[in-house]
N, C-alpha and C positions, 0 to 999 in steps of 0.2 A: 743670698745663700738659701741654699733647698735643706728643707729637713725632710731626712726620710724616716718616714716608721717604720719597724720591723716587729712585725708580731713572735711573741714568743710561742713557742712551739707546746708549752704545756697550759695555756689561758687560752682557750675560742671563743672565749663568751661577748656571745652581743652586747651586752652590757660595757665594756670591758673599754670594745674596739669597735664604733657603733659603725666605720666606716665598712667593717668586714661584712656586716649582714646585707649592705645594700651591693658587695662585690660579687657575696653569693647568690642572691637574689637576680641580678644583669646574667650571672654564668646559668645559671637553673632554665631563665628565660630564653639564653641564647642557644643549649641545646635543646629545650621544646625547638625551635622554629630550624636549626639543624635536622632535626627529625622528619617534620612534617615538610619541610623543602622538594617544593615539585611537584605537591599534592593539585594544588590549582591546575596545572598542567596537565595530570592525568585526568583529573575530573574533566577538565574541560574536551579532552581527547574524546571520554569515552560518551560523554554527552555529544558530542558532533556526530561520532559514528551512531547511535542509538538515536538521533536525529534524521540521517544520512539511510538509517536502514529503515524507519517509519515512513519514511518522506516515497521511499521505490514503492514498497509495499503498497499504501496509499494509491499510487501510479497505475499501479496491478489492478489496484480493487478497481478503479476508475475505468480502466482497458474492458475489463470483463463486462461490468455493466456497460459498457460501450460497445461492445461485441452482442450480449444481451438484446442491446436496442435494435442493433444492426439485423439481425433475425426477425426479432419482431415484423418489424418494419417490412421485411423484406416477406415474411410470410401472410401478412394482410395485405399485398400489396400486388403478389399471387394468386391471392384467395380471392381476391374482388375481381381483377381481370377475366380468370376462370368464370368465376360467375356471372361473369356480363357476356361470356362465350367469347371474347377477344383471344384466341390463344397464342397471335403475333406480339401482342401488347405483356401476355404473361409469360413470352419467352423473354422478351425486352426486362422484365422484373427479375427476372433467373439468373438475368447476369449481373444483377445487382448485389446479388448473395454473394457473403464473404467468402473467399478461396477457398477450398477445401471443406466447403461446407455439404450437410447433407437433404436433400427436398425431395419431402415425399407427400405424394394428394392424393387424394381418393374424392371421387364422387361418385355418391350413394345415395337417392331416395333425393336428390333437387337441395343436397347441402354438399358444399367444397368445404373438404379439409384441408388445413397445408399444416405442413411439421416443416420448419428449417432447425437441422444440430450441427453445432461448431464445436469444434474441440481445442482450447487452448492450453498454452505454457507456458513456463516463465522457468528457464532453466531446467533444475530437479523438482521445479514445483511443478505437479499437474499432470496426468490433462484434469482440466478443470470444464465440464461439458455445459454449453448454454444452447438455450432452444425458444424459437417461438413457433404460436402457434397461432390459427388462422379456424374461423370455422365461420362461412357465409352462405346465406341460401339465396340457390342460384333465381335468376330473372327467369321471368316468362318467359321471355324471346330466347333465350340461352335452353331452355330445357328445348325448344322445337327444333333449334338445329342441329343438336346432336344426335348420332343415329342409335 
């Protein structure tokens, strides 16, 4: 046989009906976690994307300085063949330069300059300009064959 309690409606006191405080306490608890349900889920959403959008970014920055080097490179590489008076060899380095890039030299007083400028993108991001630069003095033998 079951005994049921039935609280009367004008007594709430814990004291009274000590079962009641631990019902209200279960119900109090179970709308906290009604509330915050689903919380972990967005967090975890917006941390992936805010992960996801560092991680490209990152990508970018890496590309640039990759592009950066690529200049470099390509203008000391310019800048010495010039100066050795090879200018088969320094057209061979010209096509080494990034696409649409820009190479400009001057020889003046027995020093070669080169400038290489690239201009990059990334979407609505940019341009973002890199450039290297070159500056070597030219060889004996290189200053007599030119006219």
């Amino acid at each position: 046989m079951r005994v049921i309690r039935t609280i009367p409606s004008r007594c709430s006191h814990d004291r009274c009906f000590p079962d009641l405080s631990i019902r209200r306490a279960r119900s109090a608890r179970s709308a906290r976690r009604g509330a915050e349900r689903g919380m972990v889920t967005v967090e975890l959403a917006v941390s992936i994307l805010s992960a996801a959008l560092m991680a490209s970014c990152l990508c970018w920055v890496i590309g640039v300085v990759g592009a950066q080097m690529r200049c470099q490179d390509s203008a000391v590489a310019i800048a010495r063949q010039l100066a050795r008076g090879d200018e088969a060899a320094a057209e061979r380095a010209r096509a080494s330069v990034p696409p649409g890039s820009e190479v400009l030299t001057d020889v003046d007083d027995g020093v070669v300059r080169v400038s290489v400028t690239d201009e990059l993108r990334w979407g609505r991001l940019g341009p973002v300009r890199v450039s290297g630069r070159a500056t070597v003095t030219e060889e004996p033998h290189a200053r007599e064959q030119r006219p």
